[in-house]
C-alpha positions as a Markdown table, in Angstrom:
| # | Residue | x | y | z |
|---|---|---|---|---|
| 1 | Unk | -13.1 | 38.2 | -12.1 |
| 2 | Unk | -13.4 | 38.9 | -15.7 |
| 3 | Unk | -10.5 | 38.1 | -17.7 |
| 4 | Unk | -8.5 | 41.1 | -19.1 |
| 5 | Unk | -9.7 | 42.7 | -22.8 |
| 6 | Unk | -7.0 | 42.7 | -25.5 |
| 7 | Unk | -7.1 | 46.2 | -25.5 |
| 8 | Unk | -6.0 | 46.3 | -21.4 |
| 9 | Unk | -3.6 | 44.0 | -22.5 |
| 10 | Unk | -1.9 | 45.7 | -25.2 |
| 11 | Unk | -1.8 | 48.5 | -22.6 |
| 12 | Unk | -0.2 | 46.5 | -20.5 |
| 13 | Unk | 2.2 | 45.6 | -22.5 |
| 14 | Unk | 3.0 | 48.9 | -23.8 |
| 15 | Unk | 4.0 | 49.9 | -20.6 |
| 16 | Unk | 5.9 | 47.2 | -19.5 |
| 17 | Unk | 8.1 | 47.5 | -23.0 |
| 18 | Unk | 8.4 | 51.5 | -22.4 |
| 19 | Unk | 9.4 | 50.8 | -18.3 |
| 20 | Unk | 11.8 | 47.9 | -19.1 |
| 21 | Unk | 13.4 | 50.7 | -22.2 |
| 22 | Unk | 13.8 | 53.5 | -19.1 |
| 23 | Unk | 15.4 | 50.6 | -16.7 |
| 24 | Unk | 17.8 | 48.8 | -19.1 |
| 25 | Unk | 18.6 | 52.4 | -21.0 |
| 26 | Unk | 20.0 | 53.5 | -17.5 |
| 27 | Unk | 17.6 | 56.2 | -17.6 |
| 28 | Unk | 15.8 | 54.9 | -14.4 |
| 29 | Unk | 18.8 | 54.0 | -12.2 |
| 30 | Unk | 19.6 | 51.5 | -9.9 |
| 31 | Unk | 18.2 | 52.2 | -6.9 |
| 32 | Unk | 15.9 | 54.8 | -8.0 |
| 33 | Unk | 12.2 | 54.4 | -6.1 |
| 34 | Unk | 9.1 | 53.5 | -8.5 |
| 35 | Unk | 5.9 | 55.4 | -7.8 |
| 36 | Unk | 3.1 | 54.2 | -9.7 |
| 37 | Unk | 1.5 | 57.7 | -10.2 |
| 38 | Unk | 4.6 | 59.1 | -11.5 |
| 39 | Unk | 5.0 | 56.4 | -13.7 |
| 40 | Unk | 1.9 | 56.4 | -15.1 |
| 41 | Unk | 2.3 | 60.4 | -16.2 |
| 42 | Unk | 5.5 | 59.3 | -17.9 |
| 43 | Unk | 4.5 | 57.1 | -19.5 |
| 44 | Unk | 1.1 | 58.7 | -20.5 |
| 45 | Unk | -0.8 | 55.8 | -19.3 |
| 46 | Unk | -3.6 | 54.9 | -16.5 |
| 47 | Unk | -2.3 | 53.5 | -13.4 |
| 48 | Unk | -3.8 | 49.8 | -14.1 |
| 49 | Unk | -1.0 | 48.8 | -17.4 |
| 50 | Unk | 1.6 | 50.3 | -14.8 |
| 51 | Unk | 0.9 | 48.2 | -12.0 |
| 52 | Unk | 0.7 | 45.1 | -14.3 |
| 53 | Unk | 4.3 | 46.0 | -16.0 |
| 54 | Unk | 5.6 | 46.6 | -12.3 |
| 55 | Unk | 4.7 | 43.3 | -11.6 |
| 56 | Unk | 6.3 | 41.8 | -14.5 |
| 57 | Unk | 9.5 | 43.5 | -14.1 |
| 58 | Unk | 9.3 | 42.7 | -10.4 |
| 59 | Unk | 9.2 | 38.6 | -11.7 |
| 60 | Unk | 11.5 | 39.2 | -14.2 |
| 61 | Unk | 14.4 | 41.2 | -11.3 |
| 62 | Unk | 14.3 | 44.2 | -13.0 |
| 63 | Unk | 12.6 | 45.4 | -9.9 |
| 64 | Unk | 12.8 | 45.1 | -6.1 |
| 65 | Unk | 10.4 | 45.5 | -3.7 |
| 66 | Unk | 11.3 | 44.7 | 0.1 |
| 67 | Unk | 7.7 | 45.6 | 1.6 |
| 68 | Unk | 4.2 | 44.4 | 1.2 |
| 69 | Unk | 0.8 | 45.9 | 0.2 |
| 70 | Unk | 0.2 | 49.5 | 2.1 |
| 71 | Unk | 4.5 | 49.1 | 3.2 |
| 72 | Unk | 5.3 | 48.8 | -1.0 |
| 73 | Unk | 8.1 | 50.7 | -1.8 |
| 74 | Unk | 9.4 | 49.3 | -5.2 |
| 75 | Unk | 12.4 | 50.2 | -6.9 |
| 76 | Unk | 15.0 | 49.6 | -9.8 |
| 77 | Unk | 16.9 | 46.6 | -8.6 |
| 78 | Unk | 20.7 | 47.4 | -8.0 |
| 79 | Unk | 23.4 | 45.9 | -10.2 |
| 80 | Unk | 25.6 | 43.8 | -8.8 |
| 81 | Unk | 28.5 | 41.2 | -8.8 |
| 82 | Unk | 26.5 | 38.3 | -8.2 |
| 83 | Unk | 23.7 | 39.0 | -9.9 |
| 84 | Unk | 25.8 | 39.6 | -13.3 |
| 85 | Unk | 27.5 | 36.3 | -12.6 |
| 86 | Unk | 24.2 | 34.1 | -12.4 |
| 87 | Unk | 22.8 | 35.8 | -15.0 |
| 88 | Unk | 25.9 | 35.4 | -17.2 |
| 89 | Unk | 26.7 | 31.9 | -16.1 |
| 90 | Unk | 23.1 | 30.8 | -16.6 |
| 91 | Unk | 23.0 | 32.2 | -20.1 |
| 92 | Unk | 26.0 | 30.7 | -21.0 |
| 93 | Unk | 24.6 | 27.3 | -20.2 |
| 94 | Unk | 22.0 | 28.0 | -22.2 |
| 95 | Unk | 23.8 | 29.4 | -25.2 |
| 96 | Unk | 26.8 | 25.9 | -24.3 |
| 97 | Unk | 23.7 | 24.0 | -24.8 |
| 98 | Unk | 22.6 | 25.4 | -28.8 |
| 99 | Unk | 26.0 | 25.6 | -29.9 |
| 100 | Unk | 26.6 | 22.3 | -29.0 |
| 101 | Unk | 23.8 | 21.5 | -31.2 |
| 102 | Unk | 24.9 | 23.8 | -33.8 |
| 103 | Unk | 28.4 | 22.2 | -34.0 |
| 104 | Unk | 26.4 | 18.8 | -34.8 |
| 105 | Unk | 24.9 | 20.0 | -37.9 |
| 106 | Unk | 25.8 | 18.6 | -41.2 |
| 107 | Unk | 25.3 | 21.6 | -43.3 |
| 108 | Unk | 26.6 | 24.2 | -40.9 |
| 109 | Unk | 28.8 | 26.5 | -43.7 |
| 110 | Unk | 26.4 | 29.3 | -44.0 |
| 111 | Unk | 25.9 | 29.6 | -40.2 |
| 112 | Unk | 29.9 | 30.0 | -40.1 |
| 113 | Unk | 30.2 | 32.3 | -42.3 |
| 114 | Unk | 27.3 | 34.5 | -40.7 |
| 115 | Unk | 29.1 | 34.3 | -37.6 |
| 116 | Unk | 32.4 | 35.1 | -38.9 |
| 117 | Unk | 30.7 | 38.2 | -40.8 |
| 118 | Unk | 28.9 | 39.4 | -37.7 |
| 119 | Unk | 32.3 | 39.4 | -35.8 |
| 120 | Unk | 34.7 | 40.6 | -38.1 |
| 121 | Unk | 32.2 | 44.1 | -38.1 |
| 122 | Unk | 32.8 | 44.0 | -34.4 |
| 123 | Unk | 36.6 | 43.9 | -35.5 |
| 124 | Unk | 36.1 | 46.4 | -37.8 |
| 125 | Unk | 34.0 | 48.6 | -35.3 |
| 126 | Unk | 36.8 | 48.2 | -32.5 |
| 127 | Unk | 39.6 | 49.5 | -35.2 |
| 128 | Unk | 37.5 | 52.6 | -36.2 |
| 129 | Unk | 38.9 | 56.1 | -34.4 |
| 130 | Unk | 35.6 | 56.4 | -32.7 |
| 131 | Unk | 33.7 | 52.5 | -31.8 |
| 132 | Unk | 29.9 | 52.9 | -31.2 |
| 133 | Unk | 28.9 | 51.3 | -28.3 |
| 134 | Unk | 25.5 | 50.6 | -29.1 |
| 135 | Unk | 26.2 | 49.4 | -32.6 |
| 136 | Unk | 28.9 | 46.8 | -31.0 |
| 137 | Unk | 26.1 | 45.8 | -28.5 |
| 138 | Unk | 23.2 | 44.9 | -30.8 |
| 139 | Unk | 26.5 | 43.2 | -33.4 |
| 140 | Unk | 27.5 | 41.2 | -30.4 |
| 141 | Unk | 23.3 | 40.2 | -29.5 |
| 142 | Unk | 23.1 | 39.4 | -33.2 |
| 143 | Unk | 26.2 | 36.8 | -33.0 |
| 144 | Unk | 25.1 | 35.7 | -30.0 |
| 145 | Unk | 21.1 | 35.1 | -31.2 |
| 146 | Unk | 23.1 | 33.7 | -34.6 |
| 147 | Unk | 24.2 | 30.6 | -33.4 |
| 148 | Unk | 21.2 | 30.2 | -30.9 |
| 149 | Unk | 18.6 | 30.1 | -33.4 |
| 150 | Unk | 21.1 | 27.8 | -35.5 |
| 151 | Unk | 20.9 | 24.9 | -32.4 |
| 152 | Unk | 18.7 | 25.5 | -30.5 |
| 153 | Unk | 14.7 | 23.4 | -30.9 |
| 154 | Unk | 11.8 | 25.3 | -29.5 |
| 155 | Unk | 11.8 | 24.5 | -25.8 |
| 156 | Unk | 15.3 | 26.3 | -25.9 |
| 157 | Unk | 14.7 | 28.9 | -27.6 |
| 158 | Unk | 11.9 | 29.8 | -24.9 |
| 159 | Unk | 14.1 | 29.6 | -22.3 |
| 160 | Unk | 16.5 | 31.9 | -23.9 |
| 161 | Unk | 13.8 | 34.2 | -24.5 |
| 162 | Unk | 13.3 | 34.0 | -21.3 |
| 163 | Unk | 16.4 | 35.1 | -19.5 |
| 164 | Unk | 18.7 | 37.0 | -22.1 |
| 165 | Unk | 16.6 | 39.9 | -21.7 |
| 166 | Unk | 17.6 | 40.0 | -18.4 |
| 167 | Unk | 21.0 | 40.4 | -18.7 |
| 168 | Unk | 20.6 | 43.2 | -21.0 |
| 169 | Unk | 22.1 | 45.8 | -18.5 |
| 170 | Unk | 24.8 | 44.1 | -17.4 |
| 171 | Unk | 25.4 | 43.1 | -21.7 |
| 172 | Unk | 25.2 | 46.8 | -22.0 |
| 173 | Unk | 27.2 | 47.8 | -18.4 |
| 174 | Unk | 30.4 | 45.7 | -19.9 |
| 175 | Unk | 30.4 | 47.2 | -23.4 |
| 176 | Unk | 30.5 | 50.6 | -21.6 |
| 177 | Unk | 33.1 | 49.9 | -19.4 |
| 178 | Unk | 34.8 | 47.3 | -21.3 |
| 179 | Unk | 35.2 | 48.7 | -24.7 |
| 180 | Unk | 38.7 | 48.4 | -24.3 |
| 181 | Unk | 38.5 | 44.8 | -23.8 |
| 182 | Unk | 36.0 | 43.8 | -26.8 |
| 183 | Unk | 38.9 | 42.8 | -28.5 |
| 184 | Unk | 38.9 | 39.7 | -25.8 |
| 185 | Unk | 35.2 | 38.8 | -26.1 |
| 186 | Unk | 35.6 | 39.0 | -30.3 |
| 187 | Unk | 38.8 | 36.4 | -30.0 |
| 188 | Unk | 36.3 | 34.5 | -27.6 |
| 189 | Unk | 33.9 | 34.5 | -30.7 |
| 190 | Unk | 36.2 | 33.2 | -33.1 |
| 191 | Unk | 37.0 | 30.4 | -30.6 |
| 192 | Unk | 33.5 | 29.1 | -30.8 |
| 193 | Unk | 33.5 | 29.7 | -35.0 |
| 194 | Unk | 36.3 | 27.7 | -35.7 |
| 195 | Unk | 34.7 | 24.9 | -33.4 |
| 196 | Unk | 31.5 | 25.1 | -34.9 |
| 197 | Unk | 33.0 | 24.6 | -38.4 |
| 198 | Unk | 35.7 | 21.9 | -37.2 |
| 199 | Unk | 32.4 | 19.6 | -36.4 |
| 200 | Unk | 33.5 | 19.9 | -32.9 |
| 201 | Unk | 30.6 | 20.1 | -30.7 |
| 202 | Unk | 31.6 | 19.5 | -27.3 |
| 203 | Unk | 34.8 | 22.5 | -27.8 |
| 204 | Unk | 31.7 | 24.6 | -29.2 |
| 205 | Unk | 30.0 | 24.2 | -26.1 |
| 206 | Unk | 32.9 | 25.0 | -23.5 |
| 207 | Unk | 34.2 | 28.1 | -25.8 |
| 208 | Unk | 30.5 | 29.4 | -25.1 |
| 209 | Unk | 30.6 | 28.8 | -21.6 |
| 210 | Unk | 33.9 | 30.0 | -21.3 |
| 211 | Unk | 33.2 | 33.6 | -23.1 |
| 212 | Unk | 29.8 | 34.2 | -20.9 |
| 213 | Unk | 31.9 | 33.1 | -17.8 |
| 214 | Unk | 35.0 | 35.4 | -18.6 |
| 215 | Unk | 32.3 | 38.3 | -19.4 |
| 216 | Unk | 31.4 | 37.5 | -15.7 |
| 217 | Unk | 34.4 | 37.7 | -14.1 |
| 218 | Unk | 35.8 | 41.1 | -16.0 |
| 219 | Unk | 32.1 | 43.0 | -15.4 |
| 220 | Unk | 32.5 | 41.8 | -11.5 |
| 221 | Unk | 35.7 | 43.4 | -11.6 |
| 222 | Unk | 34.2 | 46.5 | -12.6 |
| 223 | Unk | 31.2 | 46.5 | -10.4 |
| 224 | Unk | 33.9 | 45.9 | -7.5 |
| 225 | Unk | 36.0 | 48.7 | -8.4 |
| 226 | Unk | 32.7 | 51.5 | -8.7 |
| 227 | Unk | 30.5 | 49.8 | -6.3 |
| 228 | Unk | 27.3 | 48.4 | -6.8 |
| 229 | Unk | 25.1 | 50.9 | -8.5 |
| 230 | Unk | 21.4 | 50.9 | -6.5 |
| 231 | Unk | 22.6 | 49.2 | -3.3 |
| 232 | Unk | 23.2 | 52.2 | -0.9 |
């Protein structure tokens, strides 16, 4: 079989950035079926970068599909308690793992005070009369990323490629329905700031892991309360 051009590539990849938009946007729901053909004329695209981004997504659990070949019936994978808390549990891990590297730096100062830039705006976008949710979701991935990149070697950073994306709806999910708790997550932040500029690796590390794992349990309260969205 002849390996795919760079052109069917690129194809592929367009359509796997604009279907992963549509599912992590909300504007495919959870639950909602996945029919290639219909897809494909949404997205303006041949039937062959669709199936290939289906796939992806399908790896990645942005996608379920309980049948096989002619029985296929893929759809947008529900959200749900338990899925938010692995994610979240297994990012904060990851995250624990770079800040604990970060907090061993010897020339840390300019990553601190980055950090405590990037969350006194989500301080000053809480106080405003009207907080944007998406601009305190990309603040809070830019804080977040900050101290990543800061720790983390090469192998890590691949990993956390890797599986933040995933947890981009639930990320998104708790700023929606959590707005009212940011103020939580932001003193959560400053926790990990102060440890990182103390020198204090190891109380780097369990701040991380205890922000992503707090995240976990307010969002479950919230998908427990509505119900899991895509699991009727």
């Amino acid at each position: 079989m002849a390996a795919p051009t760079s052109a069917a590539r690129d194809r592929g990849q367009q359509a796997y950035r604009k279907l992963r938009k549509l599912i992590v946007h909300g504007r495919l729901a959870p639950g909602s079926r996945l029919i290639e053909t219909e897809i494909a004329e949404r997205l303006s695209l041949n039937r062959t970068p669709v199936r290939s981004a289906l796939q992806r997504l399908m790896q990645e659990g942005y996608i379920s599909d309980p049948g096989k070949g002619r029985q296929s019936r893929p759809f947008v994978a529900p959200l749900t308690r338990d899925d938010a808390e692995e994610l979240f549990h297994i990012v904060g891990e990851l995250e624990g793992l770079a800040v604990w590297r970060a907090g061993r730096l010897a020339h840390r100062r300019r990553l601190v005070n980055k950090l405590n830039r990037l969350n006194d705006k989500l301080r000053d976008e809480i106080a405003g009369a009207a907080p944007s949710k998406e601009r305190l979701h990309t603040v809070d991935t830019q804080f977040h990323r900050c101290y990543v990149e800061g720790g983390a070697g090469p192998r890590l950073l691949a990993l956390h490629d890797a599986i933040k994306p995933q947890a981009e709806r639930y990320t998104r999910l708790y700023v929606d329905a959590l707005i009212d708790q940011i103020e939580l997550s932001i003193d959560e932040h400053q926790s990990t700031i102060d440890a990182i500029e103390a020198g204090d690796a190891n109380r780097a590390q369990l701040a991380v892991q205890t922000n992503w794992r707090n995240a976990a349990e307010r969002l479950g309260h919230v998908i427990e309360r509505a119900g899991e969205l895509g699991s009727w």
